[in-house]
C-alpha positions, 0 to 999 in steps of 0.5 A, a space after each residue: 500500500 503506498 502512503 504519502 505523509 506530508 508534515 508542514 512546518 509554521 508559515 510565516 504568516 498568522 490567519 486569524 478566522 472570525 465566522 459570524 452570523 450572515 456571511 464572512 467578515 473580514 478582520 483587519 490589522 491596526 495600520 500605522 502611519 509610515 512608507 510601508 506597504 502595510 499587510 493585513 490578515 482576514 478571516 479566511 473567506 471564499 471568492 470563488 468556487 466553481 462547482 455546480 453545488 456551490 456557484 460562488 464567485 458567479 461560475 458553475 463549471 470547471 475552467 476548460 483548456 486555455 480558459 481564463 477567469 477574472 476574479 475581482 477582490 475589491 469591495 464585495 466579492 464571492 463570500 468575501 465583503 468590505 474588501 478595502 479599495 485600495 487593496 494592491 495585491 492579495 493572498 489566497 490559498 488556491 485549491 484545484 479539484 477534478 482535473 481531466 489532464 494533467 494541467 497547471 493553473 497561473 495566478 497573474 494580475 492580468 495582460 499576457 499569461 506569464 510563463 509560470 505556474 501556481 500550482 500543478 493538478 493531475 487526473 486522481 489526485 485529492 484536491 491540490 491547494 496552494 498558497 499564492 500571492 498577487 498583485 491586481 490589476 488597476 481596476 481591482 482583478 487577478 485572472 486564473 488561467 488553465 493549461 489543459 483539460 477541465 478542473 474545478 477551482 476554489 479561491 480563499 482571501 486570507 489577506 492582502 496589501 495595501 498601497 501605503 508607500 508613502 509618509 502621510 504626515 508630509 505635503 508632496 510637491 503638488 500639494 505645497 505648490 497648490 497651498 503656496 498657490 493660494 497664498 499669494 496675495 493674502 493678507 496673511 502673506 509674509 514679504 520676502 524680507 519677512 522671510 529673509 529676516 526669520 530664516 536668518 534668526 534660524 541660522 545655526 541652531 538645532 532646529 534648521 535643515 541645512 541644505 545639504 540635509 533638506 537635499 538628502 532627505 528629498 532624495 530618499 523621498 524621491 526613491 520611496 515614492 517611486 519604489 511600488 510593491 513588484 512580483 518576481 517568479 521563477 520556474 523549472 519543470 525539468 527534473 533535478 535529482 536530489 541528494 542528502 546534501 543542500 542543494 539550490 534547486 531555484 533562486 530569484 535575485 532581489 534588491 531592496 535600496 531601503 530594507 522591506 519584505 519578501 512574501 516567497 511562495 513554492 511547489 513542485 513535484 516530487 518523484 520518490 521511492 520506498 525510504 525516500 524522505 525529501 525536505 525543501 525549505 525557502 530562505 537567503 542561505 544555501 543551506 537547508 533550515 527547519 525554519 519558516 516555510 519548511 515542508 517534509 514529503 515521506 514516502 514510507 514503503 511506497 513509490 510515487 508523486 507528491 505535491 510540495 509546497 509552502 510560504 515564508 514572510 522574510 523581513 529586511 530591516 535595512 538595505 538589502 540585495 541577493 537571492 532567494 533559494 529553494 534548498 531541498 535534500 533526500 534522505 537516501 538520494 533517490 528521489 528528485 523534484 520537478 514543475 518547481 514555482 519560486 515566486 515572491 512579492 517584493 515590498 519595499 519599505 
């Protein structure tokens, strides 16, 4: 009898789940003034789910070869409400179900299908799920495209990011520009020579900006509000044969000119025999870590495939640049893994 055991280790993220009487709500976190990008966790609630019994998200039929679904996550949608409208990307936990081919589903904000997949479906599987995170198009959407053959999909929101890049205790240029604007000839305008005199007073003293200092400052502005939360991805679905080492089997190349974070998801299949015990773990180092994100595929006394995947929330509190790797490892250097997806979502501070 062959069995498959998978053991997770935590994700890097906490969902907490608040059911109430009359639908699903969402539960927001207490967002702080600042030019982060803040996240916040929601009670998990379904957008979509395309079965005949249930219809939620306003389809009844499993996507179909090459099909693609537009699901919008603003506002109301599917069981999901009070989405705030300036969400720009979000996080499900995606589920495919019934797939007549063997398939894989993209997850992508829209425009041109990217070269990647999200999670990898086959004819007799249980119900394959996956955590993905993704931007959304201007107008509030993400699309799920399928590959081949006919499945059923099922959406859950368990958070999303919202546009917060920028320090709102500050006027921008346009803002100072239109006040200056509507001074000009007040009666409560001062004279140059009024001007002149107050900034000479303050010459020398703690409380002024020199210009050297005014100019640093507005350069790091500049660099901030020009810096908007980005998605990078990788994929390989050729095989890499595992060994009882660490070896990097994906990687994807980050910058961050001021710190931020790293949302990084994976999966892949795994190919194992009887014994074969396969680790995959997501991070900055090239060696294997029980840490966040980490998940275990054991294959007992049988012989098969199996889904691996998971999700690490990686911080920087200060400029950073390099790479973030999937590391795996075999217990006896059989097995190996292949249709591997490495993607994060990259927020700047």
């Amino acid at each position: 009898m062959n069995m498959v055991r998978t053991r997770w280790a935590a994700i890097g993220a906490v969902i907490a789940i608040t059911l109430g009487a009359g639908g699903v709500g969402l539960v927001e976190a207490t967002k702080g003034t600042g030019d982060r990008t803040v996240f916040t966790s929601v009670a998990s609630c379904r957008l979509v789910d395309t079965r005949p019994a249930n219809g939620i998200g306003g389809r009844v039929t499993p996507l179909g070869p090459t099909d693609t679904h537009t699901v919008s996550a603003r506002g109301t949608s599917g069981e999901c409400s009070d989405i705030p409208v300036d969400v720009r990307a979000v996080a499900l936990n995606i589920t495919a179900l019934g797939a007549s081919e063997p398939t894989h589903l993209t997850v992508w904000p829209g425009g041109d299908v990217p070269n990647a997949s999200s999670l990898n479906p086959s004819p007799g599987q249980p119900p394959v799920p996956n955590a993905v995170t993704t931007p959304l198009s201007v107008d509030g959407t993400f699309d799920v495209f399928n590959f081949a053959g006919t499945v059923h999909v099922v959406i859950d929101l368990v958070g999303y990011h919202q546009d917060h890049h920028h320090d709102d205790r500050y006027h921008t240029k346009t803002e100072v520009d239109g006040l200056l604007a509507d001074k000009v000839d007040a009666g409560d305008v001062y004279a140059r020579s009024d001007v002149d005199q107050r900034l000479a007073a303050k010459a020398d003293t703690d409380s002024v900006w020199t210009k050297g200092q005014a100019d640093g400052r507005y350069a790091n502005r500049q660099v901030v509000e020009r810096t908007l939360p980005y998605a990078i991805r990788s994929s390989s679905f050729g095989g890499s044969q595992l060994s009882t080492n660490d070896r990097t089997v994906l990687s994807l190349s980050y910058e961050l000119p001021q710190g931020g974070q790293l949302v990084v998801g994976y999966s892949g299949i795994v190919y194992g025999n009887p014994g074969d015990r396969a680790n995959c773990s997501v991070g900055t180092s090239t060696s294997f870590s029980w840490a966040s994100g980490t998940s275990e595929i054991d294959f007992g006394d049988g012989v098969g495939t199996a889904t691996i995947s998971g999700t690490r929330v990686i911080d920087f509190f200060s400029a950073s640049q390099g790479a973030v790797r999937l590391v795996c490892k075999n217990s006896d250097a059989t097995a190996s893994i292949g249709n591997i997806e490495l993607n994060a979502l990259v927020l700047p501070n």
